[in-house]
C-alpha positions, 0 to 999 in steps of 0.5 A, a space after each residue: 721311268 725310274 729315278 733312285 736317290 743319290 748315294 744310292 745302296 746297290 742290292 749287290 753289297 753285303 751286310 758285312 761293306 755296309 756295316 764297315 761304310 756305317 763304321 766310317 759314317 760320323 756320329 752327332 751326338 751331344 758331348 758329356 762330361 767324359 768327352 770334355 778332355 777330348 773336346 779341350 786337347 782338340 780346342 788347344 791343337 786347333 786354336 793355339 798350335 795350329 790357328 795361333 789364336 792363344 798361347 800354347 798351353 803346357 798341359 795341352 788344354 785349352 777352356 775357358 769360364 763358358 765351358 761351365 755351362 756351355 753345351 757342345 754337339 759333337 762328331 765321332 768316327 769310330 772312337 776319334 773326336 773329328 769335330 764339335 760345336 759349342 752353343 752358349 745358352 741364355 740364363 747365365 748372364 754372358 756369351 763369348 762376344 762379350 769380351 770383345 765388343 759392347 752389347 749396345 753395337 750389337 743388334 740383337 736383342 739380349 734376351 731369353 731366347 738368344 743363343 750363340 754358336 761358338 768353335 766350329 772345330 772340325 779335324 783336318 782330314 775332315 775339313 773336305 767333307 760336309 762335317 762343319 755345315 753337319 754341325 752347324 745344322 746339328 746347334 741350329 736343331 738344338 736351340 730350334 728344339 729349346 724355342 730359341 728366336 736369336 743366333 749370334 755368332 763369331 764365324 772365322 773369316 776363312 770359313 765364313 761361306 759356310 755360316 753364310 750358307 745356312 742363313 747367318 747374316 753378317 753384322 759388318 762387326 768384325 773382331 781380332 783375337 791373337 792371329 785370328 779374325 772373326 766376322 760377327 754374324 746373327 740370324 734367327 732360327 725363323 730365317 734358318 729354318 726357311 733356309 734349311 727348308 730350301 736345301 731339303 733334298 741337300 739336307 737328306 743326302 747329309 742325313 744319310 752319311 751321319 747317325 744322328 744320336 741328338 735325342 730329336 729328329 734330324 727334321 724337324 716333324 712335320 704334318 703330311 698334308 692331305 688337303 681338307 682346307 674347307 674346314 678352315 671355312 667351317 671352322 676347327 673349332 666346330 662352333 659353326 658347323 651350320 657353314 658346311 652347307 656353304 662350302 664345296 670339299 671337293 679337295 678331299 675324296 669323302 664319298 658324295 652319298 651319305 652311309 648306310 640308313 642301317 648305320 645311321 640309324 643303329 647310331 641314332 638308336 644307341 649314341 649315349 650309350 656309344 660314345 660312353 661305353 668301351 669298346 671291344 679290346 681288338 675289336 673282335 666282332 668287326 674283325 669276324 664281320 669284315 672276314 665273313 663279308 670278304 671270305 677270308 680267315 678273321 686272322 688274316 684282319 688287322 683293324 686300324 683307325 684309320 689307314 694313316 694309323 694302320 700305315 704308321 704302325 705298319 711301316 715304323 714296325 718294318 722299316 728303318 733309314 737303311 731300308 729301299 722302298 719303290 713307290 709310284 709317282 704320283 700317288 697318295 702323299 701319306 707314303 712319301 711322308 712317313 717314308 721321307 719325313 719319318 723313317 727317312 729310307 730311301 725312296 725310289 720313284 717308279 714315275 708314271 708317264 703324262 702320255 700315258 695318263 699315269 698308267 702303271 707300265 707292269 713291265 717296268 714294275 717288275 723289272 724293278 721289283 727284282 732290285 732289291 726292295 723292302 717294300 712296295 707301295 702300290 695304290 690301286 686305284 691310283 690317287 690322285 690319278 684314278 687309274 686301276 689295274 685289273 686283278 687278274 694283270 697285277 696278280 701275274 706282275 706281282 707273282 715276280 716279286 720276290 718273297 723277300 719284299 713285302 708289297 703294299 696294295 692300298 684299294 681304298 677306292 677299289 670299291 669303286 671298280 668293283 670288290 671282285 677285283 680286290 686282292 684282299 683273299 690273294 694277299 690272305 694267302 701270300 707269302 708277301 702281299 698286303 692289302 690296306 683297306 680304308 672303310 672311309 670312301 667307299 663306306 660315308 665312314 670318314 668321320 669314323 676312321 676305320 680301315 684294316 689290312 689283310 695279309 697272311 697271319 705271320 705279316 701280322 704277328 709283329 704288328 699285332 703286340 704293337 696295336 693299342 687296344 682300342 684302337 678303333 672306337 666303339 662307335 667306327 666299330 658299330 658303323 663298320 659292322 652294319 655298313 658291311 651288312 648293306 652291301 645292296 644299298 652301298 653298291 648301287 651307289 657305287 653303279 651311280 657314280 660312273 654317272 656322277 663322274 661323266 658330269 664332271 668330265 663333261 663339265 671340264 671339256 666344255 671349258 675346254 680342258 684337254 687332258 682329263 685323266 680317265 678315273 674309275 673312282 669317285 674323283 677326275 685329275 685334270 692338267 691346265 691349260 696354258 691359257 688358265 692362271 697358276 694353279 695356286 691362283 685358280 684354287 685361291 679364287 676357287 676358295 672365295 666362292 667356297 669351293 675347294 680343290 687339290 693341288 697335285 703338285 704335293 703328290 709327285 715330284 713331277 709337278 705337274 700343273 694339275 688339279 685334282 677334284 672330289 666327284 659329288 652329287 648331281 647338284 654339287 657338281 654343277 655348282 662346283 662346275 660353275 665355279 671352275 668355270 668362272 675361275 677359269 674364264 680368260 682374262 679380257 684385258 680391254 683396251 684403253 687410250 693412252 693419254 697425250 
């Protein structure tokens, strides 16, 4: 099932329509000193000839003493002022309300971090469009960006739903100014922000019709979450690392063995000299390492610390707001994250099937495939579902693609299945096939963050002047290196985890957990039965025995009732199944007498 976002590009548009729709999109920028004229002409149209609010003024102007300090956010279409918005700092000693009522009748506290919207001015033909809540929302970054606490307002009462909509709150204050009537409102921009959190999905759509020219993102940054909550128990702080022994991380993917004794002991052997020493610039013998390890060219690797890093760099590098990329759903959040949050493209879903379990449909994948894309994501095998397509189908799905889109193939727990089946020589030789290999999982390296793509040379020659020098450390490079020299010991451990994971399942289906999704990697995704509490309330009581798990709701707009789990050793999972268990054990509610 594929769903697209709404306002979607067709593939079919030109270059040339999409630059006229850019065209007629409004500008958000912050006003200068060269835009004031404007700004003053409209205020007078608006206010004394149209709204008989002041007089009508001679020269056609209308300002006042603010104006010395205010700022304006306004909305330009081409070369046309189509509306604007003024926001009285702090720091001067007055705000627009003063001149109409007494600070003490007004609850807000007056002080540093009080700001106030002022002329919410939108042009007539533009008042049927979202421009005035755009501009509102444009102040409401700007003080949230300058740690502003308190909004005040003076909202006319024909267009008060719109203040209302973002979260300003009426003070039953109201104020008369010639033919006009204004309700007095505050917020704080705590309770804007949980309001704009809510409209999210409304927000992105109001995000594609405008170019935002504000000088900070039109969201506010945001972390992707990954889980990892068990170091809230251990401790950031790392004065009591001693508590690890207590705590199950079962809601992250590290893998249950511990690395290689080679890297460990060359650690070991050599730490003062690692941690005080640079590495090599763009970690030349890695590099040669990983290539004669996964027989391919040393052009074709690019090191990274970590995939998140090589991510970021990747996709900043190709991508830009008008790019369409496809994703699996669901899959790893990273993706969404920096495609939503970061670069805010579009996204498009290919949505895995519950009756499938999660199964990838490659018919449908290359249907789609022939739409139009930048880009591809595909995690194989998929997390958080485990499932894995095999080599040889993916190689025959992904020979459709066209040249022209890139498709990204993370095989962070391919190992898992088995290298053989790793696109990594394919994609060396693709025209547009990109494979990201994170060395964390499968390796015991995720303290260490390395990981590298693999691709043709001209995928990588972009990215190349853009990666820092030293990006992995010297002591991720070392570990890497002798990692991949103990192949033996790291596949063994590989052919253990099937046994790991059987334990697991086993575990599940005794408390009588029906649909458990089948996973070839070191973690089983299950779905809950009706009978069992909110997932929420199974991970917080999971979390009082020290045992943590992920929710999979985070990784698919689906939301699915599921809970995602770390395969661990023998004696972990049997402490980690012991805990679900009672977790998950009916609620005997006993009956009691009713008093007379």
């Amino acid at each position: 099932m594929i769903v697209t976002p709404q306002n979607e590009v067709s593939p079919e548009i030109s270059g040339q329509q999409m630059r006229r729709d850019s065209s007629r999109k409004a500008r958000i920028s912050e006003a200068t000193l060269s835009d004031r004229p404007a700004i003053y002409r409209m205020r007078h149209d608006v206010y004394a000839q149209e709204l008989g609010q002041h007089k009508v003024a001679t020269e056609q102007v209308l300002s006042d003493s603010l104006d010395a300090f205010n700022h304006y956010i306004t909305a330009y279409v081409a070369d046309e002022l189509v509306g604007f918005i003024s926001i009285t700092p702090p720091g001067f000693g007055k705000y627009s309300i003063d001149k109409y009522i007494a600070r003490d009748a007004v609850p807000v506290p007056f002080d540093d971090a009080l700001y106030e919207f002022r002329i919410l001015t939108v042009a007539q033909h533009h008042r049927s469009s979202r421009l005035a809540g755009t501009l509102i929302y444009a102040a409401f970054r700007w003080i949230e960006e300058r740690l502003g606490k308190h909004i005040i307002a003076m909202g006319r009462t024909e267009i008060l739903s719109i203040y209302l909509k973002f979260g300003m709150q009426p003070m039953n204050l109201q104020i008369k100014s010639g033919a006009v009537t204004y309700e007095l409102l505050k917020s704080t921009t705590e309770r804007q922000r949980a309001v704009v959190e809510r409209h999210h999905r409304f927000l992105k759509n109001v995000c594609r019709e405008v170019i935002w020219d504000l000088g900070m993102p039109f969201f506010k940054p945001a972390c992707c979450f990954h889980g990892g909550a068990f170091f809230d128990a251990i401790g950031t702080g790392f004065d009591s690392l001693e508590r690890r022994a207590s705590i199950i991380s079962a809601d992250v993917l590290d893998a249950w063995f511990p690395p290689s004794p080679k890297v460990v002991e060359t650690l070991r052997d050599h730490l003062p000299w690692l941690i005080s020493t640079s590495p090599p610039t763009a970690a030349e013998g890695l590099r040669e390492a990983i290539a004669r390890f996964r027989g391919v060219d040393v052009e074709s690797i690019l090191p990274g610390a970590g995939s998140s890093d090589l991510i970021y760099l990747a996709f900043r590098r190709w991508l830009d707001r008008n790019s369409r990329v496809l994703i699996l759903d669901p899959s790893y959040g990273e993706y969404v994250h920096i495609l939503e949050n970061v670069i805010h493209c579009e996204v498009h879903r290919l949505f895995l099937e519950r009756r499938d379990n999660y199964a990838v449909d490659l018919e449908q994948l290359q249907a789609q495939a022939r739409m139009g894309f930048d880009l591809i994501v595909l995690i194989n095998p998929n997390n958080p579902t485990g499932q894995h397509i095999p080599r040889e189908r993916l190689t025959q799905a992904l020979a459709g693609v066209p040249s022209s889109t890139r498709v990204w193939i993370d095989e962070a727990y391919l190992d898992y299945v088995g290298a053989a089946e790793s696109l990594e020589k394919f994609a060396s030789r693709s025209e547009n096939i990109i494979v990201c290999k994170s060395m964390s999982k499968v390796y015991a390296l995720s303290g260490m963050r390395v990981a590298y793509v693999c691709a043709a040379m001209h995928q990588l020659s972009d990215l190349i002047p853009i990666t820092p020098p030293w990006a992995v450390s010297l002591p991720a490079q070392v570990a890497a290196v002798r990692a991949l020299e103990d192949g033996a010991y790291y596949t063994s451990r590989y052919q253990e985890t099937p046994g790991l994971r059987a334990q697991v399942i086993e575990g599940l289906r005794g408390m009588g957990i029906r649909e458990i999704v089948p996973s070839t990697t070191n973690f089983v995704m299950f779905h809950l039965e009706k009978q069992h509490p909110s997932v929420a309330a199974v991970i917080e009581s999971a979390r009082k025995s020290g045992v943590f798990l992920r929710d999979v709701s985070s990784m698919s707009e689906l939301r699915p009732r599921a809970l995602r789990i770390a395969v661990k050793d023998k004696d972990t999972n049997a402490a980690l199944l012991g805990v679900l268990k009672r977790v998950l054990a009916p609620i005997r509610v006993q009956a009691t007498s009713s008093p007379l």
